[in-house]
N, CA and C atoms as an extended XYZ file, in Angstrom:
258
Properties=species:S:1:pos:R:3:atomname:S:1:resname:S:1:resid:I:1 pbc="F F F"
N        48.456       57.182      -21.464 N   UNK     1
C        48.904       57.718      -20.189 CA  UNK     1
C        48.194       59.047      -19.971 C   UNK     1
N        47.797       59.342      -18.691 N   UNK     2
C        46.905       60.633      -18.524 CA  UNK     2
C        47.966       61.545      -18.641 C   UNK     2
N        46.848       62.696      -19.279 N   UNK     3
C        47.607       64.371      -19.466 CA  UNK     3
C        48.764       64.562      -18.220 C   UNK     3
N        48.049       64.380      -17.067 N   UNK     4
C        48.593       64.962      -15.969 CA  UNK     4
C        49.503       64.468      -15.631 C   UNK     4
N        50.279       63.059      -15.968 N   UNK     5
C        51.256       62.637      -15.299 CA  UNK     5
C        52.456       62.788      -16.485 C   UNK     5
N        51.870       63.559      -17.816 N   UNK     6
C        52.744       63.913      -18.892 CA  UNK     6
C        53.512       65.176      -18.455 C   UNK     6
N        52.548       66.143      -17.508 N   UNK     7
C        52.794       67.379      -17.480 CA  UNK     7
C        54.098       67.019      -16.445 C   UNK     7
N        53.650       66.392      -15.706 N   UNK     8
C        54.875       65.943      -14.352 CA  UNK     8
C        55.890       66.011      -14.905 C   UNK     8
N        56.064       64.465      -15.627 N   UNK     9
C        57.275       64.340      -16.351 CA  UNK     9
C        58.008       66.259      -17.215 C   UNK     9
N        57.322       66.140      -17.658 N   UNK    10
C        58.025       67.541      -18.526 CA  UNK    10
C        58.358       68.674      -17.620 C   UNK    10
N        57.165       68.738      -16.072 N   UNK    11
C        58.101       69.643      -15.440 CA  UNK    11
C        59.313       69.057      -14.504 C   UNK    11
N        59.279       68.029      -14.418 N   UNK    12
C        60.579       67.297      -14.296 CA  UNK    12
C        61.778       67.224      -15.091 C   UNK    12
N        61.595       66.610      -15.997 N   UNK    13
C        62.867       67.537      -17.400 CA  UNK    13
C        63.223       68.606      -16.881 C   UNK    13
N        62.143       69.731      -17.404 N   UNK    14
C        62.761       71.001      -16.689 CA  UNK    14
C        63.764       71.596      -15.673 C   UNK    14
N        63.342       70.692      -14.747 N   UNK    15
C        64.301       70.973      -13.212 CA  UNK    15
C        65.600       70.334      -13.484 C   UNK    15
N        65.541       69.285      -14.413 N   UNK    16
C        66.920       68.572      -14.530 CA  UNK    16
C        67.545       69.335      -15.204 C   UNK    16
N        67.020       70.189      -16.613 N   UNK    17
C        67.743       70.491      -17.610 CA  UNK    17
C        68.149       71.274      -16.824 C   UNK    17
N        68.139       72.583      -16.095 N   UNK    18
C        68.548       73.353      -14.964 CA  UNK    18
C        69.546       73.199      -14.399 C   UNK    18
N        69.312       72.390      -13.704 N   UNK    19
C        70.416       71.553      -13.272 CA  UNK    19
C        71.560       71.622      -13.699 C   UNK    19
N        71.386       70.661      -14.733 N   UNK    20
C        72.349       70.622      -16.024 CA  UNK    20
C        73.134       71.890      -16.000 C   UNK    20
N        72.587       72.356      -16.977 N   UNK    21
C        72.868       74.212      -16.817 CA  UNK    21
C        73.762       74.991      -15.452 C   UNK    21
N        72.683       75.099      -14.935 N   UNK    22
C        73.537       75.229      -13.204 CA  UNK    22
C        74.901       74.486      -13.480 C   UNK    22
N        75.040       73.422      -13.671 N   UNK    23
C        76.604       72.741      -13.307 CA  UNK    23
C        77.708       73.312      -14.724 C   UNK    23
N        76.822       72.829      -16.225 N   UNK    24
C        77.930       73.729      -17.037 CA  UNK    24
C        78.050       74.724      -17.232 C   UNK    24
N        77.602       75.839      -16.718 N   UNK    25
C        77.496       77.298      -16.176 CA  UNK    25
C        79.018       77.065      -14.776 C   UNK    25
N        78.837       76.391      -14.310 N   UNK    26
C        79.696       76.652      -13.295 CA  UNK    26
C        79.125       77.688      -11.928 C   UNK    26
N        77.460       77.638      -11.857 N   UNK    27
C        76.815       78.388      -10.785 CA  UNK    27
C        76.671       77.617       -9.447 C   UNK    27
N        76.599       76.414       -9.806 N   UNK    28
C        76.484       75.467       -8.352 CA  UNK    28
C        77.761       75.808       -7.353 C   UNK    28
N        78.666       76.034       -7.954 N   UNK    29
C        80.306       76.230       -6.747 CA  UNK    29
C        80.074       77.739       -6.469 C   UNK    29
N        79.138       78.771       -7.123 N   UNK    30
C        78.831       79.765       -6.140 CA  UNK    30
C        77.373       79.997       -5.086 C   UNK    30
N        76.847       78.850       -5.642 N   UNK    31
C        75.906       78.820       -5.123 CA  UNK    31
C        74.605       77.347       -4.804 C   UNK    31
N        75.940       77.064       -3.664 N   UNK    32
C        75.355       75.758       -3.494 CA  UNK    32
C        73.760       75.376       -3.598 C   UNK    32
N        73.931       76.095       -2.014 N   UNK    33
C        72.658       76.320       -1.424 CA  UNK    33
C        71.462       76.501       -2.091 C   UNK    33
N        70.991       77.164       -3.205 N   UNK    34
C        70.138       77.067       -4.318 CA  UNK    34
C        70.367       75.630       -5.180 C   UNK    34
N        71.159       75.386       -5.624 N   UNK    35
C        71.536       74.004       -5.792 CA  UNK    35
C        70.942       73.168       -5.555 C   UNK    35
N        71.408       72.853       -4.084 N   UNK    36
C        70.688       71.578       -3.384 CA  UNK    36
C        69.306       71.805       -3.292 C   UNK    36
N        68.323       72.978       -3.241 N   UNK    37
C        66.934       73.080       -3.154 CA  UNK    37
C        66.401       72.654       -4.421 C   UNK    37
N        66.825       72.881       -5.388 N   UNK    38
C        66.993       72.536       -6.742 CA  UNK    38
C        66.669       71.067       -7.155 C   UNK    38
N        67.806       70.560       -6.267 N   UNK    39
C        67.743       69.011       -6.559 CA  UNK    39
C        66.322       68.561       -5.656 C   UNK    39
N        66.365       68.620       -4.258 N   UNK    40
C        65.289       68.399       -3.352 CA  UNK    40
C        64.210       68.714       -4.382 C   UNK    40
N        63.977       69.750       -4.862 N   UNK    41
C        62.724       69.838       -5.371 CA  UNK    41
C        62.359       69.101       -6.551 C   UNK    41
N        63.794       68.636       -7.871 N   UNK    42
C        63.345       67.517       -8.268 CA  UNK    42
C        63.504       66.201       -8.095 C   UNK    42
N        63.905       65.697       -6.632 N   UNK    43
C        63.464       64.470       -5.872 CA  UNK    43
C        62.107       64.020       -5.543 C   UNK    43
N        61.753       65.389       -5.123 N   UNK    44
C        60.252       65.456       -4.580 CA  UNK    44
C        59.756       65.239       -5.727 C   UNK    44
N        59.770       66.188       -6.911 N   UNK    45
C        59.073       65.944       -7.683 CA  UNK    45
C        58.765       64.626       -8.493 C   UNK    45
N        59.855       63.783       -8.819 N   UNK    46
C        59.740       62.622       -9.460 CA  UNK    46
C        59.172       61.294       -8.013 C   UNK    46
N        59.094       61.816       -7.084 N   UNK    47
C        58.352       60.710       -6.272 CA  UNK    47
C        57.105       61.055       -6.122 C   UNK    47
N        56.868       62.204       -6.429 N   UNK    48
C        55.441       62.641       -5.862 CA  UNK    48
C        54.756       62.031       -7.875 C   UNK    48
N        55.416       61.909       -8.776 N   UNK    49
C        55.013       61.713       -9.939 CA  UNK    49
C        55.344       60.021       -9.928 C   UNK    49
N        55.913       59.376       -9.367 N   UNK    50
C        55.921       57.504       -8.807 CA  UNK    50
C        54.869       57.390       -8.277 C   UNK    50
N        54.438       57.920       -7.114 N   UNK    51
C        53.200       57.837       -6.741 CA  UNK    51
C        51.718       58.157       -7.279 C   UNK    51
N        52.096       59.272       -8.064 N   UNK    52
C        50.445       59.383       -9.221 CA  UNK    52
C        50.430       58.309       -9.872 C   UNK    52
N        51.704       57.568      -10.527 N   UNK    53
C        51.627       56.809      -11.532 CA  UNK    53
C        51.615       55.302      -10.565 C   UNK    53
N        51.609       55.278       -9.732 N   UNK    54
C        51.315       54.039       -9.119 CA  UNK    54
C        49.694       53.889       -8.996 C   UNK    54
N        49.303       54.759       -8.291 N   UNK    55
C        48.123       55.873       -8.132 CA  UNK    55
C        46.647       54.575       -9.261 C   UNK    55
N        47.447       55.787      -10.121 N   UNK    56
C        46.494       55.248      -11.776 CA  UNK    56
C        46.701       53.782      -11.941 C   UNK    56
N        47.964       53.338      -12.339 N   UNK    57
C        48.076       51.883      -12.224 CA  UNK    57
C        47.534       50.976      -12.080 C   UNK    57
N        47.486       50.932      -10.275 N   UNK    58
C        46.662       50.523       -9.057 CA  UNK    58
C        45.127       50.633       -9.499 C   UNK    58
N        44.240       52.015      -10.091 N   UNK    59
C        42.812       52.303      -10.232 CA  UNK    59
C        42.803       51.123      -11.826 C   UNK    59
N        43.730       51.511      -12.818 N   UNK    60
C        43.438       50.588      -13.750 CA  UNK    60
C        43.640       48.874      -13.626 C   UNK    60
N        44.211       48.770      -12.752 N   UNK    61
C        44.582       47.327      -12.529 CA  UNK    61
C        43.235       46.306      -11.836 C   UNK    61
N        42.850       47.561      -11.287 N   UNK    62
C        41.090       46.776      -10.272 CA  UNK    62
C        40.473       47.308      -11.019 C   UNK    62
N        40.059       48.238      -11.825 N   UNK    63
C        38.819       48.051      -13.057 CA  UNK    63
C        38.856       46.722      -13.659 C   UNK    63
N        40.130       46.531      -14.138 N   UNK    64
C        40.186       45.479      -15.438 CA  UNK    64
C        39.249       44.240      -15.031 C   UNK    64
N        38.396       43.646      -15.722 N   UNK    65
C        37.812       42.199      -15.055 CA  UNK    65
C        38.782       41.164      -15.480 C   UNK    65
N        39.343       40.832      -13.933 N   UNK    66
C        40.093       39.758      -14.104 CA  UNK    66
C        39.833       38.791      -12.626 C   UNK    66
N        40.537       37.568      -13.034 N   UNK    67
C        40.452       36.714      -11.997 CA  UNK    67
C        40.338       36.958      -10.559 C   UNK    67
N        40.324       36.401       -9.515 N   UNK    68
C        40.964       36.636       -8.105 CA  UNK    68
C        42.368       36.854       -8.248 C   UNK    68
N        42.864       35.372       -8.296 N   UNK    69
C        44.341       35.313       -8.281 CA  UNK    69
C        45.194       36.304       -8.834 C   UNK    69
N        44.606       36.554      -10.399 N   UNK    70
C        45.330       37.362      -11.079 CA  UNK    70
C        45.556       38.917      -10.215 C   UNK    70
N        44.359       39.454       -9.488 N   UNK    71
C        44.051       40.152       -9.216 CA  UNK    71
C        44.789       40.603       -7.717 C   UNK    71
N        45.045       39.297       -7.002 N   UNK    72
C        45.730       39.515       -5.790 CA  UNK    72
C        47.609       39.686       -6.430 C   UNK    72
N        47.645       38.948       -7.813 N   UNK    73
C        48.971       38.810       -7.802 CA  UNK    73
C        49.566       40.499       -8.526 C   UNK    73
N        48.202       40.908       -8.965 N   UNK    74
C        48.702       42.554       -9.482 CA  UNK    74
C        48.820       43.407       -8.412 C   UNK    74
N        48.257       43.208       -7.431 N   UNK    75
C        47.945       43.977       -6.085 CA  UNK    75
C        49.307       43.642       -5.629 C   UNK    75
N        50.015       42.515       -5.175 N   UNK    76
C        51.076       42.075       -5.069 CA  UNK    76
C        52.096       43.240       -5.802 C   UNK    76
N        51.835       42.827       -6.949 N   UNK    77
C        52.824       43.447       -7.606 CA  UNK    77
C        53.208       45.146       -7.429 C   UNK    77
N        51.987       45.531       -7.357 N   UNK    78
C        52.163       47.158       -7.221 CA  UNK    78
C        52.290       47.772       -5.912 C   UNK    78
N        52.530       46.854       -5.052 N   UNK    79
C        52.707       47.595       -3.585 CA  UNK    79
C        54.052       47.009       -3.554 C   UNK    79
N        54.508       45.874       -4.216 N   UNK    80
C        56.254       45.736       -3.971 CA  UNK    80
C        56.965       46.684       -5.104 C   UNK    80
N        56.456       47.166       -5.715 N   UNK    81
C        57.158       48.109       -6.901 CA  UNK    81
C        56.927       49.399       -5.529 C   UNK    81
N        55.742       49.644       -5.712 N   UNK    82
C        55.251       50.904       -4.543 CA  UNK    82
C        56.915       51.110       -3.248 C   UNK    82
N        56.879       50.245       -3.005 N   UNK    83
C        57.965       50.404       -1.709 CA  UNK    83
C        59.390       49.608       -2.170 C   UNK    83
N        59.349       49.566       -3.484 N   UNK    84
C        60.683       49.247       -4.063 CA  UNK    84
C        61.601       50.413       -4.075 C   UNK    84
N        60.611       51.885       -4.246 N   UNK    85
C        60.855       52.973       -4.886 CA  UNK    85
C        61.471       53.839       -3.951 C   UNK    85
N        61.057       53.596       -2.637 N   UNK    86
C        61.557       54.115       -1.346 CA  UNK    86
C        62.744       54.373       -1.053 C   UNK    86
């Protein structure tokens, strides 16, 4: 798996563990509003990291030498995962 979609993930952790924190801290009931930007930002983040990793997928899936069929049925496959995610 590439570096870069490792780094995602881990700064994703991050925002969750936060999170986390934020709630057994008991800071979210004074402060929603940071909160919810909180979360938004790791929503964004784990879709914007679905999409790199579809991204790559997708580039490794049409390198590979493979059939037609096989080839339409991976294409298939990664645009119904792609908008599964939605």
């Amino acid at each position: 798996m590439p570096t870069d979609l490792i780094v995602r993930l881990n700064r994703i952790e991050g925002q969750v563990q936060a999170l986390r924190n934020a709630l057994e801290r008991g800071v979210t009931d004074t402060d929603c509003v940071r909160t919810l930007y909180q979360v938004k930002a790791a929503t964004n983040a784990l879709k914007r990291f679905g999409e790199a990793f579809t991204h790559e997928y997708a580039k490794r899936c049409l390198a590979e030498n493979t059939g037609r069929a096989r080839l339409a049925h991976r294409v298939d496959d990664i645009i119904s995962s792609a908008f599964a995610l939605s």
